[in-house]
C-alpha positions as CSV (number, residue, x, y, z in Angstrom):
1,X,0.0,0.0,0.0
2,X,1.6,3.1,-1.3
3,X,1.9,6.2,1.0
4,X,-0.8,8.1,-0.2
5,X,-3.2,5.5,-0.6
6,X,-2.6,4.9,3.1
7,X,-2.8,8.6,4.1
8,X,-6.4,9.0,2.2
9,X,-7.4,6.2,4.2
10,X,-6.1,7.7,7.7
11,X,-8.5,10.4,6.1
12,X,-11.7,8.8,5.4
13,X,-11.4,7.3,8.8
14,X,-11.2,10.5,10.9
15,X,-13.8,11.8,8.3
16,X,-16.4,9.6,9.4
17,X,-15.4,9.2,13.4
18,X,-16.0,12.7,13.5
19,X,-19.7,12.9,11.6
20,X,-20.3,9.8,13.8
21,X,-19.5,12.0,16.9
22,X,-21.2,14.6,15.6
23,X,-24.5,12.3,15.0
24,X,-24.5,10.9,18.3
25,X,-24.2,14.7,19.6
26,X,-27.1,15.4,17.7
27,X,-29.7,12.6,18.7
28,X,-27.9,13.0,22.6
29,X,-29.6,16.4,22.0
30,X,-32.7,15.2,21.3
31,X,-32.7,13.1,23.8
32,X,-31.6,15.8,26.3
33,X,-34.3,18.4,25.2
34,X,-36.6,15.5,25.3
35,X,-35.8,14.6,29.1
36,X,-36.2,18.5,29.7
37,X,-39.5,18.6,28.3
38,X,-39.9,15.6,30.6
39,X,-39.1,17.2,33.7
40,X,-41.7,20.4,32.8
41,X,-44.4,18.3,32.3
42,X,-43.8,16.7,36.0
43,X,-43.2,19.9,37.5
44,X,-46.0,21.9,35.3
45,X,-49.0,20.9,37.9
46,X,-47.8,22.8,41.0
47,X,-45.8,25.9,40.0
48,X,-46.2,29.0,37.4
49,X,-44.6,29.0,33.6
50,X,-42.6,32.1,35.0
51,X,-40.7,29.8,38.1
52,X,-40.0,27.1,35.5
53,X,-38.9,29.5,33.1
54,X,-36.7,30.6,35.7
55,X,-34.9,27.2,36.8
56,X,-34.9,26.0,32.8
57,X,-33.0,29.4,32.0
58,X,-30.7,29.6,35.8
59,X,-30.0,26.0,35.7
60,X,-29.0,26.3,32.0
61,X,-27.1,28.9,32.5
62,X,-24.7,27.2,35.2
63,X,-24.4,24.0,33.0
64,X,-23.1,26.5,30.3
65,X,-20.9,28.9,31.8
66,X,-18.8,25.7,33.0
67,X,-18.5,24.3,30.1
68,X,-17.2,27.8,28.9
69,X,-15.0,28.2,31.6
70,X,-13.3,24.3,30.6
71,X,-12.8,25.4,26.9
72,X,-11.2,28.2,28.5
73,X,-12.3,31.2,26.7
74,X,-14.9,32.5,29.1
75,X,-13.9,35.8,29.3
76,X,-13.8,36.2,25.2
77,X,-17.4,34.7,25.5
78,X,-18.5,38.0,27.6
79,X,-17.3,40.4,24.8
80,X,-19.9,41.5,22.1
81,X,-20.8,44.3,20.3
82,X,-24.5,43.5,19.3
83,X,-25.9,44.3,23.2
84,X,-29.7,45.2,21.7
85,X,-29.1,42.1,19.3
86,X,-29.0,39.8,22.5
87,X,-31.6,41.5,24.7
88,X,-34.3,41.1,21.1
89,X,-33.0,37.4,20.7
90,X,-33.2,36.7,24.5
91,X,-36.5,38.4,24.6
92,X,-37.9,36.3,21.7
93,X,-36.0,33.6,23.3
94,X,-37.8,33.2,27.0
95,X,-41.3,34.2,25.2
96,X,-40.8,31.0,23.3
97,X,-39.5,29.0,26.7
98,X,-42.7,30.3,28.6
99,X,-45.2,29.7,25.5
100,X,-43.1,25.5,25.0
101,X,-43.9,25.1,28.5
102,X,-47.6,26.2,28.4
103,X,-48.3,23.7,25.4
104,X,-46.7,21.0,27.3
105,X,-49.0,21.6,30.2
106,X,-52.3,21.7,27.6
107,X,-51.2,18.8,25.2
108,X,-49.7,15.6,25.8
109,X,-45.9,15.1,25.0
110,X,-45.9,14.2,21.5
111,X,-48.0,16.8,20.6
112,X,-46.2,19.5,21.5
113,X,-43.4,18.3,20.1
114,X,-45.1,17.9,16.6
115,X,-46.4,21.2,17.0
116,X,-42.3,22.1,17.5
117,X,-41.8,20.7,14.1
118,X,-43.3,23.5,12.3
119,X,-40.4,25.9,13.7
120,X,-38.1,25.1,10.7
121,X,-41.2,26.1,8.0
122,X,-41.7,29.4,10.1
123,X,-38.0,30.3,10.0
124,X,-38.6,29.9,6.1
125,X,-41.7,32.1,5.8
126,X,-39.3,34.4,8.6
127,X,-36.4,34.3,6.7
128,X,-37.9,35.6,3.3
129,X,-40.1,38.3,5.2
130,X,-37.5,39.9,7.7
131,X,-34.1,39.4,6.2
132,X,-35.1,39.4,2.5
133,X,-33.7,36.1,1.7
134,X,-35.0,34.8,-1.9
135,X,-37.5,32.3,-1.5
136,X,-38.2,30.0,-4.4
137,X,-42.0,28.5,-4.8
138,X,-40.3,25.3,-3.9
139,X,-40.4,26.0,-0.4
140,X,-43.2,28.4,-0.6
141,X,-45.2,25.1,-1.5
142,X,-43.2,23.3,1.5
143,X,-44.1,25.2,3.7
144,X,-47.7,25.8,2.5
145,X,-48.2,21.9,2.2
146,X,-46.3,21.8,6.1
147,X,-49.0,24.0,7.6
148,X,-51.4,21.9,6.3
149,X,-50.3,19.4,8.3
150,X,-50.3,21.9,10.8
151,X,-54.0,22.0,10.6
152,X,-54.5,17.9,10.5
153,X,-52.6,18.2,13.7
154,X,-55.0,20.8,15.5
155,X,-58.0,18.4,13.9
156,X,-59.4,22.0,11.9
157,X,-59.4,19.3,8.7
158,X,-60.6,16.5,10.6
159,X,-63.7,18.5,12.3
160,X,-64.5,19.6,8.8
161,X,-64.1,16.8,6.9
162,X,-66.2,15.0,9.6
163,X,-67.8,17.2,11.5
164,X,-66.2,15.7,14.7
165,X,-64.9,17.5,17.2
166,X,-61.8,18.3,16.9
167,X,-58.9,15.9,19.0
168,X,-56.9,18.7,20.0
169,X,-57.1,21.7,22.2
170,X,-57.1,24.8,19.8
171,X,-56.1,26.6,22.9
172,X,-52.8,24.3,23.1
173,X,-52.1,24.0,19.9
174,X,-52.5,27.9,19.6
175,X,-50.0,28.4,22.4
176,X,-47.8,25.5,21.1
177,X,-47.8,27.4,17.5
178,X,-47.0,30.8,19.4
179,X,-43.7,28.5,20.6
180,X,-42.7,27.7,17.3
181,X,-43.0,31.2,15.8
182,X,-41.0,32.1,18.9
183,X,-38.5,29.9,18.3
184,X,-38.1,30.5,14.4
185,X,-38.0,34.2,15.4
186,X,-35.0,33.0,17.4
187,X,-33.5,31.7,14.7
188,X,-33.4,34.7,12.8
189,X,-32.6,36.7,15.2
190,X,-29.6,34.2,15.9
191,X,-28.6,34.6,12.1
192,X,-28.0,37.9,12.3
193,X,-26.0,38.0,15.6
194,X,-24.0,34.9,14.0
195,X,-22.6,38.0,11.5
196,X,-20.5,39.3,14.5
197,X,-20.8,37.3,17.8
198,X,-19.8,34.1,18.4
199,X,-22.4,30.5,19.2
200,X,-21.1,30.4,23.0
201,X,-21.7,34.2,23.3
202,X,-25.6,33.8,21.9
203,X,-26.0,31.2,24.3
204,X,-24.6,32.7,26.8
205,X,-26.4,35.9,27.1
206,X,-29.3,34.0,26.0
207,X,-29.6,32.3,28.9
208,X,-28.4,35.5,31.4
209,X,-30.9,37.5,30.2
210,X,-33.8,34.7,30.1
211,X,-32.9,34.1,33.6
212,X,-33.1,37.6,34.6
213,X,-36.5,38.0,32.4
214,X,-38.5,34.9,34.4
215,X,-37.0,36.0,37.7
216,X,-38.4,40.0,36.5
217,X,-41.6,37.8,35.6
218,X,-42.0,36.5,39.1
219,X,-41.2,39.9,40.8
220,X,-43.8,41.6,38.8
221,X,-46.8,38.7,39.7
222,X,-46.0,39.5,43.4
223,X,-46.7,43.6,43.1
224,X,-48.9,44.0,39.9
225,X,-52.0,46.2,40.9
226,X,-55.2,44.4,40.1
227,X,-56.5,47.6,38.2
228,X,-54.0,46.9,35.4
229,X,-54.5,44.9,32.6
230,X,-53.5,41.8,32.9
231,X,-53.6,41.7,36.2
232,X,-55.3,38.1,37.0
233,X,-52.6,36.1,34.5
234,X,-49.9,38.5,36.1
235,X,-50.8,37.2,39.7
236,X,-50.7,33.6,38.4
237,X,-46.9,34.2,37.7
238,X,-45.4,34.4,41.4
239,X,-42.7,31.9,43.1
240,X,-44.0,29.4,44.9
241,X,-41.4,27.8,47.3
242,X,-40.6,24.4,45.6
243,X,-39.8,20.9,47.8
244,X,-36.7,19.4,47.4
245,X,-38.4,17.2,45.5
246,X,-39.5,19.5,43.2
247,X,-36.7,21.5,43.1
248,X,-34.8,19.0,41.9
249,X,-37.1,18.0,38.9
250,X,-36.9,21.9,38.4
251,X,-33.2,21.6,38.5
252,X,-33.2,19.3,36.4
253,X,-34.9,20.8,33.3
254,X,-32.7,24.1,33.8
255,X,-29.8,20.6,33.2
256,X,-31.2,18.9,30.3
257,X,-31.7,22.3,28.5
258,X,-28.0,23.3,29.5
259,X,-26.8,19.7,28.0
260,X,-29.2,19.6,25.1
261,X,-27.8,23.1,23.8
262,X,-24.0,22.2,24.4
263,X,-24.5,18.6,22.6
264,X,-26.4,20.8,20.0
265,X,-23.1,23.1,19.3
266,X,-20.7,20.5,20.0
267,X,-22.2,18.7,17.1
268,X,-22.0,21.4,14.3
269,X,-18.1,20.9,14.8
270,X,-18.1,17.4,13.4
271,X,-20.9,17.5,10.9
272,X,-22.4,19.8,8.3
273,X,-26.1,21.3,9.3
274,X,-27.5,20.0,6.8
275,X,-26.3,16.8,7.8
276,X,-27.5,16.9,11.2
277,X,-30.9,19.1,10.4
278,X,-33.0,16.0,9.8
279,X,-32.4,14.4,12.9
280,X,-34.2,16.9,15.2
281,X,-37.2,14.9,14.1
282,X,-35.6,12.2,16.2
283,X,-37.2,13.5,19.2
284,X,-40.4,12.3,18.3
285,X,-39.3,8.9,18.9
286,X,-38.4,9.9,22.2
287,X,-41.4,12.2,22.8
288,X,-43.7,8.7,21.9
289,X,-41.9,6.6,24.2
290,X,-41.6,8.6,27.1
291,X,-45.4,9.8,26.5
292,X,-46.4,6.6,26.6
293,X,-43.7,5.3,29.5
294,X,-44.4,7.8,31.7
295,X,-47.9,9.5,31.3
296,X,-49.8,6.6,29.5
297,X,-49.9,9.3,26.7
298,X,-50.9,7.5,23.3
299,X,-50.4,10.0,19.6
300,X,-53.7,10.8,18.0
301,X,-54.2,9.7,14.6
302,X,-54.5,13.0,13.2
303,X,-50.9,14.0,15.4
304,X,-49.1,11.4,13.9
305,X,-50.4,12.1,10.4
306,X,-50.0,15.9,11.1
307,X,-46.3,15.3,12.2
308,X,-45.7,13.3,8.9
309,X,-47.0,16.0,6.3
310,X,-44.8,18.7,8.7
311,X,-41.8,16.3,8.8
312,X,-42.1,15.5,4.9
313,X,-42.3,19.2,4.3
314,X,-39.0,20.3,6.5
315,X,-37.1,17.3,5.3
316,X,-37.5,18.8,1.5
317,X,-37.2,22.3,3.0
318,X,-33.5,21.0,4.4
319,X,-32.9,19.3,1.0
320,X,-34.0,22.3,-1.1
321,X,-30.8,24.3,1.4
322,X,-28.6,21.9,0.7
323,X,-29.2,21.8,-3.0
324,X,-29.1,25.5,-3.2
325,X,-25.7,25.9,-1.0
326,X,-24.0,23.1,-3.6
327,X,-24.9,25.6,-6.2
328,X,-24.2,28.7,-4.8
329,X,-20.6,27.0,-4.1
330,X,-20.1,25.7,-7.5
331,X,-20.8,29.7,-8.5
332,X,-18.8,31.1,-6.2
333,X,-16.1,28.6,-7.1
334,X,-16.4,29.1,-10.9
335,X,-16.3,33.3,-10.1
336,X,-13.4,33.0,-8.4
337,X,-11.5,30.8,-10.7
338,X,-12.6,33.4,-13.5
């Protein structure tokens, strides 16, 4: 075996070690977010959205600034220039942490997690509206065929197709959809910080500024005046002392969100996106067994079918992205070597 032949073996084997790694970081993710969602929905009966906001972001934010500090560059990670950047993208951030956890408390597990999957089709519909980016009627039609399944999901079709009533709660599925547009508002959000600041520095002040937001939350239920508006949800959102018990499952989905986003980051080091994009929708295996373990939770019909048309259409979404990045490549590379 020559020299060379030997060395582009050497290569092929680190290649695919390291998109191995960065797979099993991606579905350890999944798992991770899964197990946090896990922890809300034992915690959700007894205490407001705002105090498990709180622990999700405080708890987070512990996990994260170690594992900052043991890459070393923590005080790099404190620098920015895009303050008002992170304070909208926090902002958008903890709305969508509050609004996750109130679907979770309406709809069973793998509900809201199908209702989750429709983040990516937002981002889309975002991405074209806010930041101008061109939008072929490929994924116009993705996305228009993904809320449809949007719809099976809430039972809208089903009810009018059969003049049941519908399977869902509208009311849940309203605040699970207010989630995803959250989150895909995130995401853009998170694009344009990504022109300046670095992924460790997002998620950093992410979770500072979510944690200070809840906690503001909490402080606000205790003194708002009942002659406001807003005043009887306000007065739902004040901290109730937790048992250790509690505290600990509380803890514990501050941990699983912490872990979940570092496994999440980690990953994008060994593998491309695009790559790793289709297996978010691994956490709907997870969301079905746990459901099912753990809260004798059994998928709807229409959910599952739902989750299949909005799955189908963010799988061609992420294939659409990664056909158009080959071809903007092959451009830019044919530019340059003109």
């Amino acid at each position: 075996m020559s020299h060379a032949t030997f060395a582009a073996m050497q290569e092929r084997i680190f290649v695919k070690s390291r998109l191995s790694l960065g797979l099993a970081q991606k579905l350890a993710a999944t798992l991770a977010f899964t197990l946090m969602s896990v922890m809300a929905k034992f915690a959700n009966g007894g205490y407001s959205l705002g105090e498990v906001t709180l622990f999700r972001a405080g708890f987070a934010l512990i996990i994260i600034a170690l594992w900052i500090a043991l890459r070393g560059d923590f005080l790099d990670m404190l620098v920015t220039r895009r303050a008002s950047g992170h304070l909208l993208r926090s902002t958008i951030g903890a709305c969508g942490m509050f609004f996750g956890f109130g679907a979770l408390r309406l709809l069973s597990l793998p509900s809201a997690t199908a209702f989750s999957f429709a983040t990516p089709l937002l981002t889309v519909a975002l991405a074209a509206l806010i930041l101008k980016e061109r939008v072929r009627i490929y994924r116009w039609a993705a996305v228009a065929f993904g809320l449809a399944g949007v719809l099976v999901m809430t039972g809208v079709l089903h009810a009018k197709t059969t003049g049941a009533t519908s399977p869902t709660s509208l009311f849940g599925a309203s605040i699970a959809l207010a989630g995803a547009m959250c989150a895909a508002g995130a995401a853009i959000q998170t694009r344009r910080l990504l022109r300046t600041e670095s992924t460790g520095t997002i998620i950093f002040y992410f979770m500072t500024l979510a944690t200070m937001a809840s906690a503001g939350l909490l402080l606000a239920g205790h003194f708002w005046p009942s002659g406001l508006p807003g005043a009887t949800l306000m007065h739902t959102q004040i901290f109730v002392m937790p048992s250790l018990h509690d505290a600990v499952v509380l803890a514990m989905i501050g941990v699983f969100g912490g872990l979940g986003q570092i496994f999440v980051t980690e990953s994008f080091r060994h593998a491309d996106a695009s790559i790793l994009a289709p297996f978010d929708y691994a956490s709907m295996l997870w969301a079905l067994f746990f459901g099912y373990v753990l809260f004798d939770e059994i998928a709807t019909p229409e959910i599952l079918q739902g989750a299949a048309i909005v799955v189908a259409a963010g799988l061609f979404v992420i294939w659409r992205e990664q056909r158009l990045g080959l071809i903007r490549d092959l451009e830019t590379t044919t530019t340059t070597n003109a």
